[in-house]
PATI-608095 format. One record per residue: x, y, z of N, C-alpha, C in turn. Coordinates in steps of 0.2 Angstrom, whole numbers, plus 5000, padded with zeros to 4 digits. Last residue first. Layout:
REM PATI-608095
XYZXYZXYZ;...
END
This chain:
REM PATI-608095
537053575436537053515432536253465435;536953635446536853675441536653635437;537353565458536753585458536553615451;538653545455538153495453537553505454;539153685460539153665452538753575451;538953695470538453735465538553715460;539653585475538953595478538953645472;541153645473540853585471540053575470;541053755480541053785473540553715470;541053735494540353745492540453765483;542153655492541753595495541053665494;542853785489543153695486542353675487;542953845503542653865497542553795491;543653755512543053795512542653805504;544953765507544653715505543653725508;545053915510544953905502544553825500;544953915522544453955519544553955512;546253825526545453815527544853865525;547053905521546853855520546453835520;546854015531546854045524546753955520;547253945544546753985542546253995535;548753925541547953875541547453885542;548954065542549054015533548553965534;549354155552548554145549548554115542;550654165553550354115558549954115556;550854245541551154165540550754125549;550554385546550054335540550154265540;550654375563550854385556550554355552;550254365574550554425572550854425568;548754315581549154305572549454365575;548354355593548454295591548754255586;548554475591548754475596548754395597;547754505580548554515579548754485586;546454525579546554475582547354465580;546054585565545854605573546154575576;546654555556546754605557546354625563;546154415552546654425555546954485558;544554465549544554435556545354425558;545154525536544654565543544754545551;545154395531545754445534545654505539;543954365528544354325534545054355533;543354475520543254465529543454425533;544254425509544154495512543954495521;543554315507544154305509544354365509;542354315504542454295508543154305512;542354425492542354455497542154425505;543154315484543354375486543054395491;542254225476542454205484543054265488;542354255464541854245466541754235475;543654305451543554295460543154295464;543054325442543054255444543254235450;542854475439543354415435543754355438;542154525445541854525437542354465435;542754545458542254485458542054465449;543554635455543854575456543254485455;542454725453542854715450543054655450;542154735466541654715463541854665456;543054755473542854715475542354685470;543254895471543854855468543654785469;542154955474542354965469542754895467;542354955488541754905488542054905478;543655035491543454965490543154895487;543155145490543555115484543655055484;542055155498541955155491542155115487;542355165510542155105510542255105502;542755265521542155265516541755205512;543955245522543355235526542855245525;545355225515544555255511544155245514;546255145520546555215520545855265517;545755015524546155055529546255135527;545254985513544654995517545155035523;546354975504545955035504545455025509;546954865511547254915511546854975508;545854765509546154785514546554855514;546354765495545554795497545554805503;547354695493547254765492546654795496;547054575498547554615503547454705500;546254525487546054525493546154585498;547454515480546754565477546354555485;548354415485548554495484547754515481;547354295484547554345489547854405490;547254295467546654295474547054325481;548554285467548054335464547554355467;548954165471549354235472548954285473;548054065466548254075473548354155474;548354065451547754095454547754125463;549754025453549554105449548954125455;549353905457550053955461549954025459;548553835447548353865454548853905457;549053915433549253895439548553895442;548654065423548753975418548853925424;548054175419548254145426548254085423;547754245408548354225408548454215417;546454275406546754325410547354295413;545954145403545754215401546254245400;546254065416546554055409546554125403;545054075421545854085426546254095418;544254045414544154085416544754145418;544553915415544653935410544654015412;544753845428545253855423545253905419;543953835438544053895436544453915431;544253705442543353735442543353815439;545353705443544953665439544253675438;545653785454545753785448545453735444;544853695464544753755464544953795457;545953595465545253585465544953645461;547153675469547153615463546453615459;546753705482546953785475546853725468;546853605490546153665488546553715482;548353565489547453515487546853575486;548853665492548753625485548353595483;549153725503548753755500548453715491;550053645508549553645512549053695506;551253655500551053595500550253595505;551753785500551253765493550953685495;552053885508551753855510551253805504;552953965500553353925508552653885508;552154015491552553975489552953925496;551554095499550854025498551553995497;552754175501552054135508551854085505;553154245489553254195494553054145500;551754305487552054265484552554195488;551554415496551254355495551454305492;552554515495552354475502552054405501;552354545483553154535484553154505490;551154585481551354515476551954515480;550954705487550854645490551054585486;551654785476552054785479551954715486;550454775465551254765465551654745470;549454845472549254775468550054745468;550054965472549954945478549854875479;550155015460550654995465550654965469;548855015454549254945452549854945456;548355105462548155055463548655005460;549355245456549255225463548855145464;548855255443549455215444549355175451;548155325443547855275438548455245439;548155445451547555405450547255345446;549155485447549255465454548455405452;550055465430549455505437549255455439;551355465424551155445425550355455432;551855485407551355535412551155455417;553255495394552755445398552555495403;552855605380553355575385552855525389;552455665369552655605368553355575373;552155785373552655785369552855715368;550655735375550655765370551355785367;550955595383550755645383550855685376;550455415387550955475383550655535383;550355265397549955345398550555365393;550755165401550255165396550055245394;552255075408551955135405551455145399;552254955421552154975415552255045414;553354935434552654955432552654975426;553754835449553954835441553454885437;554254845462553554845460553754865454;555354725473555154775466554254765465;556254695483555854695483555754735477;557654595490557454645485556954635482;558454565505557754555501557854595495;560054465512559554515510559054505507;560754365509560154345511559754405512;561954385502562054405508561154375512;561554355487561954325491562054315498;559654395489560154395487560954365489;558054365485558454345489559154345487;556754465473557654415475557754415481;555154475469555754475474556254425474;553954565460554554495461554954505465;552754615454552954625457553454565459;552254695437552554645441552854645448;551354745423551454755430551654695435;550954815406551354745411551654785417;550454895398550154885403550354845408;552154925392551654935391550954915396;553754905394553254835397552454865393;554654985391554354955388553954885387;554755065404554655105397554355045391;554555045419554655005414554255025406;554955105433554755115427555055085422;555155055450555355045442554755055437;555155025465554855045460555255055454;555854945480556054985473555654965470;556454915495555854925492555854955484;557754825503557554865501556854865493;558054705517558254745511557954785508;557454665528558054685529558254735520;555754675531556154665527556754675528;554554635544555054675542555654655536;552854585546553654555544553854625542;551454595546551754615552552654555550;550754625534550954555534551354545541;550254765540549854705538550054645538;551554835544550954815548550354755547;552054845531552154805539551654795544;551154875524551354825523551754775529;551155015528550554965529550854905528;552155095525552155075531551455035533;552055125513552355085514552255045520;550655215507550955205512551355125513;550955315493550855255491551055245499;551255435486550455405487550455365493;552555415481552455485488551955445490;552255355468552755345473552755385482;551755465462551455395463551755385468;552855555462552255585464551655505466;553755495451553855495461553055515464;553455465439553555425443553455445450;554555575434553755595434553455545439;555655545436555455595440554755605438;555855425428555855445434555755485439;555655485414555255435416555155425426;556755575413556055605415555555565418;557755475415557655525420557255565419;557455435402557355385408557255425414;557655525392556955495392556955465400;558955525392558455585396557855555398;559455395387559555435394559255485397;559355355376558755395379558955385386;560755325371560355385368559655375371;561055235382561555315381560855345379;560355125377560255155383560555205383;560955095365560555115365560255145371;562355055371562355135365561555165363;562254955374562455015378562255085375;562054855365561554885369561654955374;562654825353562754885357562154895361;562354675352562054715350561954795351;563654605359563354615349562954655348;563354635369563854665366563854685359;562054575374562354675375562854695373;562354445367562054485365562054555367;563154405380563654415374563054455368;562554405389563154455390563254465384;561354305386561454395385562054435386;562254195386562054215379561854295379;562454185399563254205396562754215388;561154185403561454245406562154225401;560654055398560254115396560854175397;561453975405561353975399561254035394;560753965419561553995417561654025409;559753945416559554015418560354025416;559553805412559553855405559453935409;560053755424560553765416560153805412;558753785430559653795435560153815427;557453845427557753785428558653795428;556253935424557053945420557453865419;555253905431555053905424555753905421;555553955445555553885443555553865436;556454075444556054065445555853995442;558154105444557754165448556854135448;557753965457557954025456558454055449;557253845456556953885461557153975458;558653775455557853745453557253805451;559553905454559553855456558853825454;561154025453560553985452560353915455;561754125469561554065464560954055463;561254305465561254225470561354175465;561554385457561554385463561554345468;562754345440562054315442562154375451;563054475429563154405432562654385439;562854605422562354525422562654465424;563854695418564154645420563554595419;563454845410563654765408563854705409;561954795418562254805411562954845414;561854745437561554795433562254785426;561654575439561954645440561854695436;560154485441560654505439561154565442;558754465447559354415448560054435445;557854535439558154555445558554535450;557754465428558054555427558054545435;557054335430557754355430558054425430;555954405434556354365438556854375438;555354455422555854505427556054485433;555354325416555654385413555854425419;553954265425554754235426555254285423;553154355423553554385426554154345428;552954335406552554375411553254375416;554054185403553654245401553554265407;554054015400554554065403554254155399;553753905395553353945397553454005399;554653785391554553785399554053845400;554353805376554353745379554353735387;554253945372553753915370553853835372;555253995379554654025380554153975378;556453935375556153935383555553955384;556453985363556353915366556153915371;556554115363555954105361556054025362;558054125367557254165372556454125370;558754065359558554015365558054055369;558554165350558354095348558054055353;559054255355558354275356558254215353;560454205357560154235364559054245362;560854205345560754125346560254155355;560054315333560554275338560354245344;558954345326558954295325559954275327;558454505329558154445330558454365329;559354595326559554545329559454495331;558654675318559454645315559454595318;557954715329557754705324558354655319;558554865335558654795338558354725333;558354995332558954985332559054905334;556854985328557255015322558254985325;556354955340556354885332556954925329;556355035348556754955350556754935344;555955135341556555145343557055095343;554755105342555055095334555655095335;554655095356554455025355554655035347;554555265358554955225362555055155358;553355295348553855305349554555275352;552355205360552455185348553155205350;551855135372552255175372552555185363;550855005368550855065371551355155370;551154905362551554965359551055055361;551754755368551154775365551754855365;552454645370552454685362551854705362;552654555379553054605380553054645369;551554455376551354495382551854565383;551954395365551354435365551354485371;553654345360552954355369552554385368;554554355353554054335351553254345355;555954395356555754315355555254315351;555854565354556054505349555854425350;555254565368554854565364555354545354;556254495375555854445375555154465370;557154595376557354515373556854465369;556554685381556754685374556854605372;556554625394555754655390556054685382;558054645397557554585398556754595393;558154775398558454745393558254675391;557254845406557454855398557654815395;557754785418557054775415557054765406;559254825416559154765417558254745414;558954965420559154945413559054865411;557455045427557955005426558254955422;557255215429557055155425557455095425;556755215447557155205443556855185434;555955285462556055275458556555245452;557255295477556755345472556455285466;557255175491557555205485557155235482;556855245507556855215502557155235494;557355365518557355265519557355225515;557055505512557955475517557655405517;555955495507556455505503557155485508;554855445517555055395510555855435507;555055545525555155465527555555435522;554655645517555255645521555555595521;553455605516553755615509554655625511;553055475529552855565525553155565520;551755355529552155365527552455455524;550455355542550655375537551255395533;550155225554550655295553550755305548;548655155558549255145553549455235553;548555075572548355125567548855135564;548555005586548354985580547955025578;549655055594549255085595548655075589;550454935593550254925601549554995598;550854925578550454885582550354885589;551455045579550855045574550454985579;552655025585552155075588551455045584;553254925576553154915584552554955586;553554995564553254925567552654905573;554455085569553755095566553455045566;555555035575555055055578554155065576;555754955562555354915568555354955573;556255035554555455015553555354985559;557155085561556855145562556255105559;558054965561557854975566557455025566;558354965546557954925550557654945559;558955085547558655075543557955025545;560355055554559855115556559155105554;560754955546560554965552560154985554;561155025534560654975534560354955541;
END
């Protein structure tokens, strides 16, 4: 793990005195990073919850894989683990990614004992300390009851196809920008996950573990089947939502260290936006916040690697269709921290900054909307 850190922060280092991003090679990535994985934990959480009830963990992209869940898990809709799933879901709201919060706060089936203490905070403020505890001694004892083990045995192949088709996305993808951009070094480790039964759901969450290490995930759905009825995942339809993924694991906790300063403007600004925010299942200003800037950071990173400007302007236009109207101002105020690293050498000195360009925004949304009226 040493060695490890030390080899990004040379690449760190160099990137920034020679400001240009070194391309991550296939070498790199295989000796630094962990490969792909499906991971059982995701599995097991995203069944949980599609018994509860979650619209968001039932869709049925994947048919084959998702009769398999019903045909062997179905029985068990009504143990006391998916009773309290579907409490929690329908009174603290607990879904979308608070779900793989917890999957990634555990130990891998069958143990699932916690990695870090719980707490307020942790694996994610929707849980709340007792009902996370709660939660994990009801699933021990539901992967017993309900042989879960015996379901994972039987698509054991499926996983390690799921996996290896997986890497080629994985290869795309330059790691080595995320240092540079947020100019911070991780001590722990970057993990991609095939998630068989998330369906279009894409999440990217990070644990802080006992030892204070990182764990960093880009959680990724499967929408694509092929004609033997396995998952496909191509570079061209994956590549963007990893990239979308793996900035959520930078940004999230930032606005969140910095929620008190970014509150009055995201508060304001959400309300001006709810509904729309709402649409598309951003139900927070904390959401909206995240989204807005990870959607930002992306475009950033294709204007770095597609100089042509395309892909950008593409996903820029996009992001504007759906209400981020202030996107491509906060595209060129990142523009402006990426010149000036010499001043910001990292995204967290450039926060008041970023504050100041939302309550910015705030004070012209206000203006157009009473001009409208």
């Amino acid at each position: 793990m040493k060695n490890l850190i030390f080899i990004i922060l040379v690449l760190f280092i160099s990137m920034a005195i020679f400001g240009q991003v070194t391309k991550t090679t296939d070498q790199d990535l295989l000796n630094h990073y962990p490969l792909p994985i499906v991971d059982k934990r995701v599995e097991l959480l995203s069944i949980v919850f599609r018994l509860a009830g979650n619209f968001e963990y039932n869709e049925d992209a994947y048919r084959s894989y998702v009769s398999d869940i019903h045909n062997h898990f179905d029985k068990y809709k009504n143990h006391p683990l998916i009773v309290f799933a579907k409490e929690m879901s329908d009174k603290n709201g607990v879904g979308f990614d608070a779900v793989q919060a917890m999957a990634i706060y555990l130990k891998q089936p069958p143990l699932l004992d916690p990695l870090a203490p719980f707490s307020s905070k942790i694996p994610e403020r929707r849980w709340g300390q007792d009902n996370a505890g709660k939660f994990v001694a009801l699933l021990k004892q539901f992967y017993i009851d309900a042989r879960c083990d015996a379901f994972f045995a039987e698509h054991e192949t499926l996983y390690q196809t799921a996996q290896e088709r997986i890497i080629p996305v994985y290869k795309a993808l330059d790691l080595n920008w995320y240092y540079q951009f947020y100019g911070t070094v991780t001590d722990g480790s970057l993990n991609i996950i095939a998630g068989l039964g998330l369906g279009g759901g894409n999440y990217g969450p990070k644990a802080v573990l006992f030892d204070g290490s990182e764990a960093i995930y880009a959680i990724m759905g499967t929408w694509l089947i092929d004609s033997a009825n396995m998952p496909v995942y191509p570079v061209d339809q994956y590549l963007l939502t990893l990239i979308h993924e793996f900035n959520h694991s930078w940004v999230n906790p930032l606005t969140k260290k910095y929620e008190k300063e970014f509150e009055d403007g995201g508060k304001k600004l959400f309300d001006l936006m709810k509904e729309g925010m709402g649409n598309q299942h951003y139900n927070s200003w904390q959401t909206m916040m995240n989204e807005s800037l990870v959607r930002a950071s992306v475009i950033r990173y294709l204007l770095k690697h597609h100089p042509d400007g395309k892909a950008a302007k593409d996903q820029l236009i996009s992001d504007f269709g759906r209400g981020f109207f202030w996107i491509k101002g906060l595209v060129e105020t990142l523009g402006i921290y990426e010149k000036n690293r010499d001043r910001y050498p990292t995204l967290e000195h450039y926060v008041p900054v970023l504050v100041d360009f939302y309550n910015g925004v705030v004070v012209k949304s206000v203006s157009m909307f009473e001009i409208a009226e």
